[in-house]
C-alpha positions as a Python dict, from the first residue, in 0.01 Angstrom:
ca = {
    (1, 'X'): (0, 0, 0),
    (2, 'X'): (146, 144, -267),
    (3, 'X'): (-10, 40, -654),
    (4, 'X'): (270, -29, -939),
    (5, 'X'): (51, 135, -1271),
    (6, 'X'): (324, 150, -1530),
    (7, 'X'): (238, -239, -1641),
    (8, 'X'): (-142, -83, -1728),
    (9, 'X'): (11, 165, -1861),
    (10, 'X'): (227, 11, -2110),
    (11, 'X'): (-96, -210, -2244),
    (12, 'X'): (-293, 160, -2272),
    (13, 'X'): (66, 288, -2504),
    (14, 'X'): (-7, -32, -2710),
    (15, 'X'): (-374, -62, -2701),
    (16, 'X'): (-452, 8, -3127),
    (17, 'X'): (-854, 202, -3126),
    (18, 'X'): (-995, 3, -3435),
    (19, 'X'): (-1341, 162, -3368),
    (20, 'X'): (-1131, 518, -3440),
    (21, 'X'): (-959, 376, -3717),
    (22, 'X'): (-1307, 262, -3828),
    (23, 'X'): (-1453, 547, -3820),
    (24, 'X'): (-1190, 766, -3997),
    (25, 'X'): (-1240, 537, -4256),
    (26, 'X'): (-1598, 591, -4284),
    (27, 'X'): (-1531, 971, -4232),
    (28, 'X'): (-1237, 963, -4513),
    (29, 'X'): (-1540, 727, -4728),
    (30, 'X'): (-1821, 971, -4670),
    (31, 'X'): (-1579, 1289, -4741),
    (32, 'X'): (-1439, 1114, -5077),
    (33, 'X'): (-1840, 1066, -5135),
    (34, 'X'): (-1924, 1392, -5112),
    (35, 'X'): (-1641, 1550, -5301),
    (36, 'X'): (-1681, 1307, -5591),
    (37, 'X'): (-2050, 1309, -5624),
    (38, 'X'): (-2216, 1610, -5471),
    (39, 'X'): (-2550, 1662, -5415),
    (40, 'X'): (-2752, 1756, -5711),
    (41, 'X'): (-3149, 1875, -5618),
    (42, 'X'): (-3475, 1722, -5705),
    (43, 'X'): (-3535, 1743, -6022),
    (44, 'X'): (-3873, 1904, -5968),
    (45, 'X'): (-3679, 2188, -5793),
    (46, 'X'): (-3484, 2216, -6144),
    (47, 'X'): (-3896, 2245, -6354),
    (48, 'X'): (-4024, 2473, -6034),
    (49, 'X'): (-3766, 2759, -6108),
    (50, 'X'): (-3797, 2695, -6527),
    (51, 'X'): (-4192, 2733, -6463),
    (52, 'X'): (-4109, 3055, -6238),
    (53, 'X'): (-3910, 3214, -6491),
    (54, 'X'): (-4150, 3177, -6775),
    (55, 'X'): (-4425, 3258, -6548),
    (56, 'X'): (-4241, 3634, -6480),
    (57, 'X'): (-4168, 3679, -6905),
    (58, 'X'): (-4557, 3599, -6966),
    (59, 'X'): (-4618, 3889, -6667),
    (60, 'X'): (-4361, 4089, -6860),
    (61, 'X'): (-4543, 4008, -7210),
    (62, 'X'): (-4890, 4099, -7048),
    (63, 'X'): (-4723, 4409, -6905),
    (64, 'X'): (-4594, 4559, -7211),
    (65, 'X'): (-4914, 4490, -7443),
    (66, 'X'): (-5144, 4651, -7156),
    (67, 'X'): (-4881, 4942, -7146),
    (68, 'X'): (-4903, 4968, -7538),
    (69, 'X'): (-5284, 4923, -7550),
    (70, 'X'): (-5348, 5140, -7214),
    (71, 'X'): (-5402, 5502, -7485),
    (72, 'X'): (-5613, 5303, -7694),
    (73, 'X'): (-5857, 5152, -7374),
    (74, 'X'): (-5848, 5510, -7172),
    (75, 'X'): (-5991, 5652, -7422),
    (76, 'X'): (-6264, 5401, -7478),
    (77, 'X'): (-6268, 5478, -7106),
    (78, 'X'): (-6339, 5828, -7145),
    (79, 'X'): (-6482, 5881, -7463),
    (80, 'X'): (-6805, 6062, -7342),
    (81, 'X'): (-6553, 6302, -7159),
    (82, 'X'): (-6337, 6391, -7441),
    (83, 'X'): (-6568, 6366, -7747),
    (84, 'X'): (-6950, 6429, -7637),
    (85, 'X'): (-7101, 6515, -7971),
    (86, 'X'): (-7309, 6789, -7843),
    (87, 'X'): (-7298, 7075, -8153),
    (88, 'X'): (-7616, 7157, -8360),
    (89, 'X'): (-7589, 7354, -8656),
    (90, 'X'): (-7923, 7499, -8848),
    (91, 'X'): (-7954, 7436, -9221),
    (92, 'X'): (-7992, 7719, -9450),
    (93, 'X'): (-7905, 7936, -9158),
    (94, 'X'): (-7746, 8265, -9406),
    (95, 'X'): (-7433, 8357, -9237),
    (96, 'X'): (-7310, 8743, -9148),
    (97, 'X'): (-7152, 8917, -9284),
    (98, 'X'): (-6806, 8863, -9205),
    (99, 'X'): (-6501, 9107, -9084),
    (100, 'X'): (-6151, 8996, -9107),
    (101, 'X'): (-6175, 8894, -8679),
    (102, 'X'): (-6481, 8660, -8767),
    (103, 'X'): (-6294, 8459, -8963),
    (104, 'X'): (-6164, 8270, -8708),
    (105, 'X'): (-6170, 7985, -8957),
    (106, 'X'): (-6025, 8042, -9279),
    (107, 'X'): (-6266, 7951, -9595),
    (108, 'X'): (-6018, 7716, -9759),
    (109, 'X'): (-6087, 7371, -9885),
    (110, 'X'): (-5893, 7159, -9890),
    (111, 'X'): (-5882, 6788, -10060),
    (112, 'X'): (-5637, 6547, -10177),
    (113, 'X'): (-5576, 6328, -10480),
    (114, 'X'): (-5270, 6140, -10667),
    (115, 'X'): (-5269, 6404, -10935),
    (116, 'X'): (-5435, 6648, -11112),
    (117, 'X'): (-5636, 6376, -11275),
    (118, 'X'): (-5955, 6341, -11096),
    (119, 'X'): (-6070, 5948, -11078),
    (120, 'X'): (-6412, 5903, -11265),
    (121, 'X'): (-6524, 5746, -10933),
    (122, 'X'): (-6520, 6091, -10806),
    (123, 'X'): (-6589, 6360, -11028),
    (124, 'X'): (-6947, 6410, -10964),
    (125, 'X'): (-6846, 6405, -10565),
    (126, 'X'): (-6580, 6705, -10627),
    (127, 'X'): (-6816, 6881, -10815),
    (128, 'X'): (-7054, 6933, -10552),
    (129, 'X'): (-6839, 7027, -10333),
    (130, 'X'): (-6661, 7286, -10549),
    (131, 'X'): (-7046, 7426, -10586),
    (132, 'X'): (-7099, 7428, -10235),
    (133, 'X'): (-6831, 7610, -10129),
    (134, 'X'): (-6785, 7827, -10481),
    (135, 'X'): (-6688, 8114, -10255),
    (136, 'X'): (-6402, 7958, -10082),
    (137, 'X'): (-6050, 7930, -10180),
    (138, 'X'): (-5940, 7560, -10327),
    (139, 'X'): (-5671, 7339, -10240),
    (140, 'X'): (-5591, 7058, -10422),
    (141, 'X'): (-5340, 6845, -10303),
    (142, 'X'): (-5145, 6625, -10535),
    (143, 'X'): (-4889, 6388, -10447),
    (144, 'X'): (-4645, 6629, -10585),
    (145, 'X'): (-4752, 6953, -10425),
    (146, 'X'): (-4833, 6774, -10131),
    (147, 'X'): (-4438, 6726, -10140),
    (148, 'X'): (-4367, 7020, -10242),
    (149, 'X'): (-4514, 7174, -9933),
    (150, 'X'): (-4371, 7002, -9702),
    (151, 'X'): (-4020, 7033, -9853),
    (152, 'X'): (-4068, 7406, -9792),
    (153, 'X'): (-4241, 7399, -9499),
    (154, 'X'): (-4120, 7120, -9305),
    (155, 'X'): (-3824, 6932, -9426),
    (156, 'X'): (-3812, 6757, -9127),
    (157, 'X'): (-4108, 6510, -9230),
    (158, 'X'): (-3986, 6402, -9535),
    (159, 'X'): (-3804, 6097, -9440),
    (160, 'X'): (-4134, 5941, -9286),
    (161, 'X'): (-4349, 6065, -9589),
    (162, 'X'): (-4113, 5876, -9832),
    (163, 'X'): (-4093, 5625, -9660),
    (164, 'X'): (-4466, 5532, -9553),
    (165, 'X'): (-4547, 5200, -9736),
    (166, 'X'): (-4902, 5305, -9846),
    (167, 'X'): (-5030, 5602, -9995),
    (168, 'X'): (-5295, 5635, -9823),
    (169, 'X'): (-5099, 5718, -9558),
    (170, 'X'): (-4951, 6036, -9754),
    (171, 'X'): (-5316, 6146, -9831),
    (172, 'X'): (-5395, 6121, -9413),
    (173, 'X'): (-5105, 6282, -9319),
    (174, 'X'): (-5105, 6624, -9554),
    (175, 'X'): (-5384, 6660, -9419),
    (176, 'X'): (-5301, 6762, -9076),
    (177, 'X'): (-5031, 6915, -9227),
    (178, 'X'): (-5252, 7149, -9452),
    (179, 'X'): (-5500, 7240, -9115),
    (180, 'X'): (-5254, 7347, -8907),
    (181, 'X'): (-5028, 7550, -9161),
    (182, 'X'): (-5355, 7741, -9344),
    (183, 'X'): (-5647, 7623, -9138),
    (184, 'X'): (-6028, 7572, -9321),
    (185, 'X'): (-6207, 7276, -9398),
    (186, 'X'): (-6098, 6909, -9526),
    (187, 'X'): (-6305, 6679, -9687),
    (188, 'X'): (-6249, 6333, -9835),
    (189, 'X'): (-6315, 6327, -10220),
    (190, 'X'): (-6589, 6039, -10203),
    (191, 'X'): (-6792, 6321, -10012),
    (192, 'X'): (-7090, 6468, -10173),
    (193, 'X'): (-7190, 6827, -10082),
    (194, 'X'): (-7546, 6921, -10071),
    (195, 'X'): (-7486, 7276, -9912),
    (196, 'X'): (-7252, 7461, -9724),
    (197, 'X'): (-7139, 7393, -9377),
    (198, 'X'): (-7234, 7663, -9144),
    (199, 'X'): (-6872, 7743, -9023),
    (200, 'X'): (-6959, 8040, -8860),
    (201, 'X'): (-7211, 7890, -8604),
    (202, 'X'): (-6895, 7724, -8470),
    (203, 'X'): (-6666, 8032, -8431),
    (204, 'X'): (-6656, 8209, -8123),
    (205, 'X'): (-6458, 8536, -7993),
    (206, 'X'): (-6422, 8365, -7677),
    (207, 'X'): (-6122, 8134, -7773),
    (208, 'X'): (-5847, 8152, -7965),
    (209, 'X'): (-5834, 7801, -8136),
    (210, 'X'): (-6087, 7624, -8270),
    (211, 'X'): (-6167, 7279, -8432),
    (212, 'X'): (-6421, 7043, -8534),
    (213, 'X'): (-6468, 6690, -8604),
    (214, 'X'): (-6710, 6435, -8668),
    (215, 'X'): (-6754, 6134, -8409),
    (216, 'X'): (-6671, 5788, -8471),
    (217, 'X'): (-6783, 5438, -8361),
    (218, 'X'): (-6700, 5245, -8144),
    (219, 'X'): (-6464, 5544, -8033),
    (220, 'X'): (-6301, 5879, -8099),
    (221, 'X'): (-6351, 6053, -8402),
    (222, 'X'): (-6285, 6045, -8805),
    (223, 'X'): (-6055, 6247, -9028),
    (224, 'X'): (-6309, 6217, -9300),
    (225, 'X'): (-6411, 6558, -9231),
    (226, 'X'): (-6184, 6842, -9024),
    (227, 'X'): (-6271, 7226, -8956),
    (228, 'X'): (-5962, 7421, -8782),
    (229, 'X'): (-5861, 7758, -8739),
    (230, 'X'): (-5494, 7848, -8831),
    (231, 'X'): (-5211, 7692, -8590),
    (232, 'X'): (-5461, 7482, -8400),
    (233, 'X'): (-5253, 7301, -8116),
    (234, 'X'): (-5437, 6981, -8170),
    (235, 'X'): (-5313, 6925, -8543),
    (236, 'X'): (-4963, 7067, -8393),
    (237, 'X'): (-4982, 6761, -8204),
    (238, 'X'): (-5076, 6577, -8478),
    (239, 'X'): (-4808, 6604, -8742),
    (240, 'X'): (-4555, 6577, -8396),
    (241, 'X'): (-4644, 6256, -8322),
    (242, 'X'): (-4664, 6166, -8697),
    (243, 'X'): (-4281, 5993, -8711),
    (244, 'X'): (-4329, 5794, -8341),
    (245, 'X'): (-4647, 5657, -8461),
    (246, 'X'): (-4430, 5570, -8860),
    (247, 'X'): (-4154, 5445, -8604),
    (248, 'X'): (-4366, 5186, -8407),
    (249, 'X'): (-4596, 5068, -8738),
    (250, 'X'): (-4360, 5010, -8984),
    (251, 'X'): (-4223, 4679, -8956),
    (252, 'X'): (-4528, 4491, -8911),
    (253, 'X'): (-4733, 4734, -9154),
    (254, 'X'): (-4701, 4510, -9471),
    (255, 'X'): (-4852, 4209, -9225),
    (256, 'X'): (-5154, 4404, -9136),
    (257, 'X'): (-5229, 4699, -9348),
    (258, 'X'): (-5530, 4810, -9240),
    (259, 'X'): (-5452, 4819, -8834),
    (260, 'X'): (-5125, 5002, -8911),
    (261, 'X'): (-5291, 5257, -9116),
    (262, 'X'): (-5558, 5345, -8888),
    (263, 'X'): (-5323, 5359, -8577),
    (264, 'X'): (-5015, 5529, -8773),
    (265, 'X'): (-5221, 5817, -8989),
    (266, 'X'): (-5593, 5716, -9008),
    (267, 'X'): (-5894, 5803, -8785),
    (268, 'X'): (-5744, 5592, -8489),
    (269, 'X'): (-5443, 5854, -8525),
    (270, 'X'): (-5571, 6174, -8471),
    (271, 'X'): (-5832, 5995, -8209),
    (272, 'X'): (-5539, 5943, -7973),
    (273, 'X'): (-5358, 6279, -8090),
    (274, 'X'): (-5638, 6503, -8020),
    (275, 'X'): (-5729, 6266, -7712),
    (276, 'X'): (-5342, 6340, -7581),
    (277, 'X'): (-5417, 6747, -7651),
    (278, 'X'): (-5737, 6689, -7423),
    (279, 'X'): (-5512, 6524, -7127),
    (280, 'X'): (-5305, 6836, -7104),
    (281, 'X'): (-5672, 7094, -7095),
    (282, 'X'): (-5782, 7211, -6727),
    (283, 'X'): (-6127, 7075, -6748),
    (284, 'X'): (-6326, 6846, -7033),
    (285, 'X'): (-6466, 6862, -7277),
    (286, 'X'): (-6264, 7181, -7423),
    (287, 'X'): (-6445, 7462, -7635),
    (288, 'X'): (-6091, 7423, -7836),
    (289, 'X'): (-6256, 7098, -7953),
    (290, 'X'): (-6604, 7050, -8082),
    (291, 'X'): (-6748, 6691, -8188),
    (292, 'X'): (-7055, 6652, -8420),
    (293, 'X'): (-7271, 6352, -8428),
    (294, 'X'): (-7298, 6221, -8775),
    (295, 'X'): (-7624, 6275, -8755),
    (296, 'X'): (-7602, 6699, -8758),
    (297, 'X'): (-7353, 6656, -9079),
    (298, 'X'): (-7619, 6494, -9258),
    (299, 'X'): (-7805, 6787, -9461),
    (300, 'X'): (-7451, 6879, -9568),
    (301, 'X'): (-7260, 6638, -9682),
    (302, 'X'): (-7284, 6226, -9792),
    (303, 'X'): (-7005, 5973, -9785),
    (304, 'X'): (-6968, 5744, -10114),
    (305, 'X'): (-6771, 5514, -9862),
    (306, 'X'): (-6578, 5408, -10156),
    (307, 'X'): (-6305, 5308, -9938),
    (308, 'X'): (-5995, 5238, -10191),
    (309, 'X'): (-5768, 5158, -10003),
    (310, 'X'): (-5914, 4890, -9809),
    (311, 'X'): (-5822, 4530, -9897),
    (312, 'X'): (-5903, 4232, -9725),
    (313, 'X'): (-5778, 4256, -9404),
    (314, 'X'): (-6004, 4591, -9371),
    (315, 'X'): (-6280, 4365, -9513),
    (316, 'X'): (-6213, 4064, -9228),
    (317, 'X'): (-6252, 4327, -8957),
    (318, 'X'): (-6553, 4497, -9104),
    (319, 'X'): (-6755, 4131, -9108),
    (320, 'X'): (-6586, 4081, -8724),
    (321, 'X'): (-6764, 4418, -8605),
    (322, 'X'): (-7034, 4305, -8481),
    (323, 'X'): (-6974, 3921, -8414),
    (324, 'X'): (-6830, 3946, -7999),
    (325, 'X'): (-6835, 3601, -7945),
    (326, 'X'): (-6612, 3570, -8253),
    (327, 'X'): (-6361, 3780, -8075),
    (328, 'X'): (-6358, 3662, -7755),
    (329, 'X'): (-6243, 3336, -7925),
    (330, 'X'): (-5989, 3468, -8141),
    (331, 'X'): (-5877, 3670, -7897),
    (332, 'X'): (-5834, 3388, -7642),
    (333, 'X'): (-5662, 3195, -7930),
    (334, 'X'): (-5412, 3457, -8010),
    (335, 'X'): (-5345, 3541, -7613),
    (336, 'X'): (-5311, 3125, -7531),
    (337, 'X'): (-5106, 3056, -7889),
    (338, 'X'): (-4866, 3424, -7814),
    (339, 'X'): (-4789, 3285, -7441),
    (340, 'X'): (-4723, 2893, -7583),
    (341, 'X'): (-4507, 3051, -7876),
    (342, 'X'): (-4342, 3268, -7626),
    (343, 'X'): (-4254, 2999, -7364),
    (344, 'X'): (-4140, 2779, -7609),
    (345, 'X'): (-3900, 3002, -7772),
    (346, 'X'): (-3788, 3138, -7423),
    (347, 'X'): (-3700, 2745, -7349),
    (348, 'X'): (-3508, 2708, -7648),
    (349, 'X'): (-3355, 2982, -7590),
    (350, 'X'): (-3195, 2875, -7268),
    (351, 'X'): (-3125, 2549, -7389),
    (352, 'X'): (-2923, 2711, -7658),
    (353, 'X'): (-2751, 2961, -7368),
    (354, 'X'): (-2628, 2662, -7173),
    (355, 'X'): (-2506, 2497, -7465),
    (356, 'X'): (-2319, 2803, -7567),
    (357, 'X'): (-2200, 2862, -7202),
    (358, 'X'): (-2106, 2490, -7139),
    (359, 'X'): (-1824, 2504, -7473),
    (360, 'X'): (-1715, 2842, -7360),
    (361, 'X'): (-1602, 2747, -7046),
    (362, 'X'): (-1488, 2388, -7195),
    (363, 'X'): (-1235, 2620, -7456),
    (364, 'X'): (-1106, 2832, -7158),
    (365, 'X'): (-1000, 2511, -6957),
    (366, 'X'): (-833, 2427, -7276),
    (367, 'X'): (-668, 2757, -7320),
    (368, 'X'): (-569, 2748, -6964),
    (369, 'X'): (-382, 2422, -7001),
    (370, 'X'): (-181, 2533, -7306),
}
């Protein structure tokens, strides 16, 4: 028997799918959806990433004051190894007598002042010193020889010495000057002689440079008192690093005097110079570099400690010494209140950015449809 299918046929031609019509509607629906309101993410997704980034600039802020601070904490680190304070010099010990080759250190003095006018404060203190050391040459260093020098000498420094906001830093920094060009003894004027310093119980035909300086609490050493031979490497070092240590002080010197004078010329200077000398030596401690205890300077010389040039920052610090607990919480206050300030100018920032990004591309759509 033979089936006739074109009938069920015809009714398949006509048959209309509403369940595909249906669902290309949805399809067309959902599509239109999507392109008209796309998918935007949780909005903790959006505070995650924002916490992420300021998380990596506080890293970054941590990283660069550790890097800036790391000279300062290796050599509280290795202070024993790079200034033990092991010489001992006898009192009233009567010298040699000396040849040209003994004088490995030259018997100069030198010590600096504004001018030629000696402050009443410290008359009495030059004068013992001047009696001390009557057979020694005598350098005075005014401001305006102290310039004078250097114009000669090296003309390369005088932009930073101009330009140092305190004076104090002029009267630190000829000093290195002075020690490495003529070599021989500095002392501060508020320093009151008793006798002699036995210079030649320090010199030795073994090396060819030689220096000494007095140690320091809590760290390093002072340049209250310097002994050098001529051309000493460690004050070449010195007045080298004398413009990158002007260069990173300067701006914020005015803010905190007494910090930026200690770390661009003062006793926290050469500290770190004569520390960066040491780094480069084969072995430690170097017999290129002696260290006294204050202690051994003691039948020699007194300090009047008249500190001029401190004002009240210096004074704030000096009553902090020895309160830790005080620093711990000031310290935590300025790490916790530098991160907050940070974050919150970082945020503002960005706000700003988008703001700024948001019109730019608003003005280009508006060029592009002139």
């Amino acid at each position: 028997m033979r089936l006739n299918i074109n009938p069920l046929t015809s009714r398949l031609n006509n048959y209309e799918p509403i369940q595909d019509e249906e669902r290309r509607s949805s399809d067309s629906t959902m599509e239109y959806a999507h392109t008209t309101s796309p998918w935007k993410p949780p909005r903790f997704m959006s505070c995650t990433r924002t916490a992420l980034s300021l998380f990596i600039a506080d890293l970054g802020l941590f990283g660069v004051i550790l890097h800036s601070l790391s000279p300062l904490i290796s050599l509280l680190q290795h202070n024993q190894d790079m200034f033990p304070a092991r010489v001992k010099v006898t009192s009233g010990h009567l010298p040699k007598s000396f040849t040209p080759r003994d004088h490995q250190i030259p018997r100069i003095l030198h010590q600096t002042t504004k001018s030629e006018t000696i402050p009443a404060i410290w008359v009495d203190s030059q004068k013992s010193c001047l009696k001390a050391y009557a057979n020694y040459e005598y350098k005075l260093w005014t401001d305006n020889k102290a310039r004078g020098f250097l114009e000669a000498e090296y003309p390369w420094f005088l932009s930073t010495w101009d330009n140092y906001p305190f004076p104090i830093q002029r009267a630190d920094a000829i000093r290195y000057f002075v020690l490495y060009h003529y070599g021989g003894l500095y002392l501060d004027m508020d320093t009151i002689c008793h006798e002699a310093f036995p210079i030649d119980q320090i010199e030795s035909d073994n090396i060819t440079y030689n220096c000494l300086f007095e140690a320091t609490l809590p760290t390093g050493v002072t340049n209250d008192i310097m002994i050098s031979s001529t051309k000493h490497p460690v004050f070449e070092r010195a007045i080298k690093l004398l413009p990158l240590s002007y260069s990173l002080t300067w701006w914020w010197a005015k803010l905190q005097p007494y910090a930026a004078i200690m770390s661009s010329t003062g006793p926290l200077f050469i500290s770190l110079a004569v520390a960066d000398y040491l780094y480069d030596q084969p072995s430690l401690p170097s017999p290129a570099v002696q260290v006294i205890p204050p202690a051994g300077l003691r039948p020699y010389i007194s300090d009047l400690q008249t500190a001029t040039w401190h004002g009240w920052d210096a004074h704030v610090l000096k009553w902090l010494a020895d309160k830790p607990l005080v620093w711990f919480v000031l310290g935590t206050i300025f790490v916790v209140g530098g991160v907050y300030a940070l974050n919150k100018f970082l945020l503002l920032a960005n706000r700003i950015s988008l703001r700024l990004f948001r019109a730019l591309m608003r003005w280009i759509k508006w060029i592009a449809k002139i």
